[in-house]
C-alpha positions as CSV (number, residue, x, y, z in Angstrom):
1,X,1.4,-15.0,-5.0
2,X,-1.2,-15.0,-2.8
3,X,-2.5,-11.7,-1.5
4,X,-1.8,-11.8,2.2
5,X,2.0,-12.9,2.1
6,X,2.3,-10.9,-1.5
7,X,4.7,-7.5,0.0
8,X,3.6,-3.9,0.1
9,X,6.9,-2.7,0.9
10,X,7.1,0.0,-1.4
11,X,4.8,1.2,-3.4
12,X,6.1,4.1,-6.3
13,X,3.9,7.0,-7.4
14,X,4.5,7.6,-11.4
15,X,3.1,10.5,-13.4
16,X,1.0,8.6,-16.4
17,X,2.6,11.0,-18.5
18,X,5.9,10.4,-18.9
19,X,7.6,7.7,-21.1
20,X,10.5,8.0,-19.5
21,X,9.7,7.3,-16.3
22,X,7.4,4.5,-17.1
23,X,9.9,2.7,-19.4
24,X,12.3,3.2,-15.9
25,X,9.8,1.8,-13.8
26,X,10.3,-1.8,-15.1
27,X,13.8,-2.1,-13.7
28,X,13.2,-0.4,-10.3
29,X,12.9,-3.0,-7.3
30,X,9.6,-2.1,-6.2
31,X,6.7,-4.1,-4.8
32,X,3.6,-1.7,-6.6
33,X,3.2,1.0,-8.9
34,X,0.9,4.2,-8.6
35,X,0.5,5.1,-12.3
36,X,-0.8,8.3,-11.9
37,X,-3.5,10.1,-14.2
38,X,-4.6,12.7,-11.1
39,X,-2.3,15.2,-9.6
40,X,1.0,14.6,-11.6
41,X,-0.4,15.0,-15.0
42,X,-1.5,18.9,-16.2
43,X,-4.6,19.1,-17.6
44,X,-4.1,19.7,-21.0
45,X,-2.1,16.2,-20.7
46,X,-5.2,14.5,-19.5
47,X,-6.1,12.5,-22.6
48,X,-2.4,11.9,-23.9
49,X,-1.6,10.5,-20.6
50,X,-4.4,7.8,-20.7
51,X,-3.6,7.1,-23.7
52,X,0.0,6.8,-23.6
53,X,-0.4,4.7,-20.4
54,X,-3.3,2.4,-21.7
55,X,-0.7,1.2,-24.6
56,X,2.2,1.6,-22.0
57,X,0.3,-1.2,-19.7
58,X,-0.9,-2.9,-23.3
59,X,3.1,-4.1,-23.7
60,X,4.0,-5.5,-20.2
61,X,7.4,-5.6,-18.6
62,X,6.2,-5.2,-15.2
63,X,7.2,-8.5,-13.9
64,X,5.3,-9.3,-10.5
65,X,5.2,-5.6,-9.4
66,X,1.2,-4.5,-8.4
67,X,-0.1,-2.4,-11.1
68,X,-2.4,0.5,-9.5
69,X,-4.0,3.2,-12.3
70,X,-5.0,6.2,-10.2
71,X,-7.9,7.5,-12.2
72,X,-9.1,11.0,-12.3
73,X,-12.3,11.7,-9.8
74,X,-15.7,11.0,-11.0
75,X,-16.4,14.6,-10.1
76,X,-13.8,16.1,-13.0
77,X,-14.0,15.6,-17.1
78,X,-11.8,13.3,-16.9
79,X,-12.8,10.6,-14.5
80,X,-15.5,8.1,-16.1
81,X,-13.4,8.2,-19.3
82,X,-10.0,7.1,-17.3
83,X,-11.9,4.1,-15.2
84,X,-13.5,2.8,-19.1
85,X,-10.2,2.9,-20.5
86,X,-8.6,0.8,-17.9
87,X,-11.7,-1.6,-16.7
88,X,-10.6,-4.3,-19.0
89,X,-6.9,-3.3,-18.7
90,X,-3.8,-5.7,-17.4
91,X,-4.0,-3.4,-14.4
92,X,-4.2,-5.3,-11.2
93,X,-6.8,-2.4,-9.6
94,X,-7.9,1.4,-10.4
95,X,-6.7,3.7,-7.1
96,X,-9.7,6.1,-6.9
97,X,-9.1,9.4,-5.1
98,X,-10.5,11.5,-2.4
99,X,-12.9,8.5,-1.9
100,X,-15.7,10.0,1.1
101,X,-18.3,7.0,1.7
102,X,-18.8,3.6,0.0
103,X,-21.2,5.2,-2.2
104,X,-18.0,6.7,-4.3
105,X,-17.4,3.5,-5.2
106,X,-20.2,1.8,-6.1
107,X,-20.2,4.4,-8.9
108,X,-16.8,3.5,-10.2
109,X,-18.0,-0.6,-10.1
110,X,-20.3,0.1,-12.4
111,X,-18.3,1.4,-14.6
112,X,-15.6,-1.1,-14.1
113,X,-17.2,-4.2,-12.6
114,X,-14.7,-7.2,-12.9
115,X,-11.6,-4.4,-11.4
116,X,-10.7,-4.4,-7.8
117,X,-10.8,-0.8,-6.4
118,X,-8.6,0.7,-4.5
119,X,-9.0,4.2,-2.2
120,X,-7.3,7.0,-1.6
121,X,-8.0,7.7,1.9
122,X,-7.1,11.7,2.1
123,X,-9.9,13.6,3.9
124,X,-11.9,14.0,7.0
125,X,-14.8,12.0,5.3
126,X,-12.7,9.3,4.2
127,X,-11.6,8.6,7.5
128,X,-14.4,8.7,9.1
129,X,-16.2,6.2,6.8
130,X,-13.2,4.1,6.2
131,X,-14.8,0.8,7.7
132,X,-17.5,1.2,4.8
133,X,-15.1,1.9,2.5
134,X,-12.9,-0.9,3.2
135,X,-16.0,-3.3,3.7
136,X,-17.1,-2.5,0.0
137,X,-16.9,-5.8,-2.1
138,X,-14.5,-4.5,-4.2
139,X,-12.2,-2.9,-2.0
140,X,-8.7,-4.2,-1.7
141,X,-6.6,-1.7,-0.5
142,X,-5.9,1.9,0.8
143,X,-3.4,4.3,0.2
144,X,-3.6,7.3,2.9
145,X,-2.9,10.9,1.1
146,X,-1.5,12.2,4.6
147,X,-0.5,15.6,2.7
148,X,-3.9,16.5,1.7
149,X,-5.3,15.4,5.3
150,X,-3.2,17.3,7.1
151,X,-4.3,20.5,4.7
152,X,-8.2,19.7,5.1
153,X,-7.3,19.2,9.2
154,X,-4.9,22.4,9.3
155,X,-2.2,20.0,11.0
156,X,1.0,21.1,11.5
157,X,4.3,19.2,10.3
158,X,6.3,17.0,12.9
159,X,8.1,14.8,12.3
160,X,6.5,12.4,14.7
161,X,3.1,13.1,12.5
162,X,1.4,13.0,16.2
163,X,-1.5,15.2,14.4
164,X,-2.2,12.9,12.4
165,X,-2.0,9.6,14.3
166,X,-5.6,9.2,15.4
167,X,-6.8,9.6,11.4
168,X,-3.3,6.8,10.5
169,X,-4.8,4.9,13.4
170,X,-8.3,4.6,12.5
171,X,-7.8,4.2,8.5
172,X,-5.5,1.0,9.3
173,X,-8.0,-0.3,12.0
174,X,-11.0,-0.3,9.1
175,X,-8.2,-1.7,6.8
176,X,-7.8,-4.7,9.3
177,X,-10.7,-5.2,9.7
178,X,-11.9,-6.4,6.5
179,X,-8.5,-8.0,5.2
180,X,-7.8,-4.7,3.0
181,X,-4.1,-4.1,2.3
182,X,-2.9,-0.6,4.0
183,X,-0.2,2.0,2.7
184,X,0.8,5.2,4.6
185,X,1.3,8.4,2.7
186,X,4.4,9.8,1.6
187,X,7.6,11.3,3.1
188,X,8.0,15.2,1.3
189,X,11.6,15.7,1.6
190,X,12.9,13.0,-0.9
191,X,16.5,13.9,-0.3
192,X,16.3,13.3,4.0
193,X,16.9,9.5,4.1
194,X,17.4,9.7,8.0
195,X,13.9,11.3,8.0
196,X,12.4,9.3,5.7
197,X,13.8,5.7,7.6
198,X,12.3,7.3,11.3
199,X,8.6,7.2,9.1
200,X,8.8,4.3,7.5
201,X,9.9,2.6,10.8
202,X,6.8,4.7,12.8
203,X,4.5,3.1,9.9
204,X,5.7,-0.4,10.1
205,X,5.9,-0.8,14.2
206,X,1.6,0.8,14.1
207,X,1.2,-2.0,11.6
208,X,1.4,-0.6,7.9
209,X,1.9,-2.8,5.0
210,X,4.1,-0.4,3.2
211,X,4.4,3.7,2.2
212,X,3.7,4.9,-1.0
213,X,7.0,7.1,-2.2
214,X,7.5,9.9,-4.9
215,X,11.1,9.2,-5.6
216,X,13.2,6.1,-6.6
217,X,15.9,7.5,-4.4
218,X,13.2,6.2,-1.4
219,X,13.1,2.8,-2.6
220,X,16.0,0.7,-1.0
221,X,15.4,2.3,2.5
222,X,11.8,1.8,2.4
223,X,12.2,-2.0,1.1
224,X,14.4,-2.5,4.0
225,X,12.4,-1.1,6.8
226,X,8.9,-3.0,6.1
227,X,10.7,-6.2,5.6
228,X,11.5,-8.7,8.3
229,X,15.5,-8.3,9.6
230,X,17.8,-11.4,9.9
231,X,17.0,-11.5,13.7
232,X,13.3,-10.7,13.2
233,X,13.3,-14.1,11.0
234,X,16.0,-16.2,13.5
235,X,13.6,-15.1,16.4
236,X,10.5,-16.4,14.8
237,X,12.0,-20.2,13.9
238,X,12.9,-20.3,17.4
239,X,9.4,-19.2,18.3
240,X,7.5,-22.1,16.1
241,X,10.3,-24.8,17.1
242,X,9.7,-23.9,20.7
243,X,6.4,-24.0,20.7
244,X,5.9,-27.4,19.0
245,X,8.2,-28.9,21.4
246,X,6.1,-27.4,24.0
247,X,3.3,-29.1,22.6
248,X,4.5,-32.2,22.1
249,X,5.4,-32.6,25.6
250,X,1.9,-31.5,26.5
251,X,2.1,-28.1,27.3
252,X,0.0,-25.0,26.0
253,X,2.9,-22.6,26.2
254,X,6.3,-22.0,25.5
255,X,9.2,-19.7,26.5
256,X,11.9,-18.5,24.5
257,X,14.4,-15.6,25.7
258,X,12.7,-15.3,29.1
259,X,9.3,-14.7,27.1
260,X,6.2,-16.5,26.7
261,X,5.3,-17.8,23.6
262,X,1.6,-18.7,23.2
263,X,-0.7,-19.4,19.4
264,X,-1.0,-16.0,18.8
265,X,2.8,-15.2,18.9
266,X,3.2,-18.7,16.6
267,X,1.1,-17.2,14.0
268,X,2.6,-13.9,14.4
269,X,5.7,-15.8,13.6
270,X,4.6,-17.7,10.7
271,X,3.5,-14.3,9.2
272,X,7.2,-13.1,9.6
273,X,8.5,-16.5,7.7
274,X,5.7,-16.0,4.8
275,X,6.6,-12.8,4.5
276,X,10.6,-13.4,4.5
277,X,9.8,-16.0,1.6
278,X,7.7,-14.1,-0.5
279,X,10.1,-11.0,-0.2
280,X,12.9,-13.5,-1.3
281,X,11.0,-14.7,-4.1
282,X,10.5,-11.4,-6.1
283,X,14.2,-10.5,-5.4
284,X,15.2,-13.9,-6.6
């Protein structure tokens, strides 16, 4: 599936060190995986956790779902050991963290040249060098650690996340940019589905691929909200028919409920059908 239409929807954080979970993780309707080496896993479970995960990866079962490691930092024993052990893995990227300038990563490429590299975008730094981040040759795509951004910031919670909207704002613009795929962070109370809808709907309308999530519980809500609705999709036949009856009669634009329909909202509508299709696909 190509990687503009592939979805991004949801994308599920799970601790490297547990069997259980990563056995579960093959049956859960999710569009990427986070398996995670840094902050779930202890650090006495460092090495059994890259272990356990390198022979998890080793034996498949993941279908079409995006495989992300998230390795340890370069900066901790742990680190260049993780990004070895998974350079030549079945993994479809390494998710490095608390990445600060392009530099961070030309480190990890030479460790792991022939992996994509995704970044955790989580601090001051990060956000203000995301466009060189995202315009590294290896980067792919970002996933924004809004908890430990709003800690370096000293941000208050709201629940409309105003403090942190400039930093969402600018991460995604450097992520457009250059064609990277773009995650927001992840919603804290995993119980609060109401709470949790109201952010995933605030991510998707400033233009988010998808959230990142620490729960299976968030799953189905999350899937729902970043994917096109039935009148979403009904809207944007009508906008392509429309518009190519429009231009068969000679005419640059279109209208369709009272609206003008110009190339820009045609491709805008052909993004919603691609998308539609390739969300249909992997639930097929």
């Amino acid at each position: 599936m190509d990687h503009a239409t592939k979805p991004y929807r949801s994308v599920l954080y799970i601790p490297g060190s547990k069997e259980r979970a990563l056995e579960k993780a093959k049956g859960l309707p999710v569009d990427a995986i986070i398996f995670d080496l840094e902050d779930a896993v202890a650090p006495d479970e460092k090495a059994n956790a890259r272990a356990l995960l390198a022979q998890t990866l080793a034996g498949g079962g993941y279908g079409d779902r995006v495989k992300l490691v998230r390795v340890n930092g370069l900066d901790t024993a742990w680190g260049a050991e993780d990004i070895a052990a998974f350079a030549a893995s079945s993994a479809d990227a390494l998710l490095i963290p608390k990445v600060a300038s392009a530099a961070d990563l030309d480190t990890v490429a030479a460790i792991a040249p022939d992996k994509d590299l995704w970044a955790m975008i989580e601090s001051p730094a990060g956000i203000l060098h995301a466009e060189q981040i995202a315009a590294h040759p290896k980067m792919k795509g970002f996933v924004l650690g809004t908890n430990d951004l709003a800690k370096d910031l000293g941000a208050r919670f709201r629940a409309d996340r105003l403090p942190l909207m400039t930093a969402l704002q600018v991460a995604l613009l450097a992520a457009r940019a250059h064609g990277v795929i773009c995650i927001d962070g992840v919603y804290n109370a995993f119980k609060d589905e109401d709470g949790l809808r109201a952010e995933c709907e605030q991510g998707r309308d400033l233009g988010y691929d998808g959230k990142s999530l620490i729960h299976p519980a968030q799953v189905a809500i999350t899937n729902a909200a970043f994917a096109p609705t039935q009148d979403e999709i009904a809207l944007a036949e009508r906008q392509i028919e429309a518009f190519n009856q429009a231009k068969a009669a000679g005419q640059g634009v279109a209208v369709v409920d009272g609206k003008i329909v110009e190339n820009l909202h045609v491709a805008t509508a052909e993004a919603t059908l691609a998308k539609a299709a390739a969300i249909a696909r992997l639930e097929g």
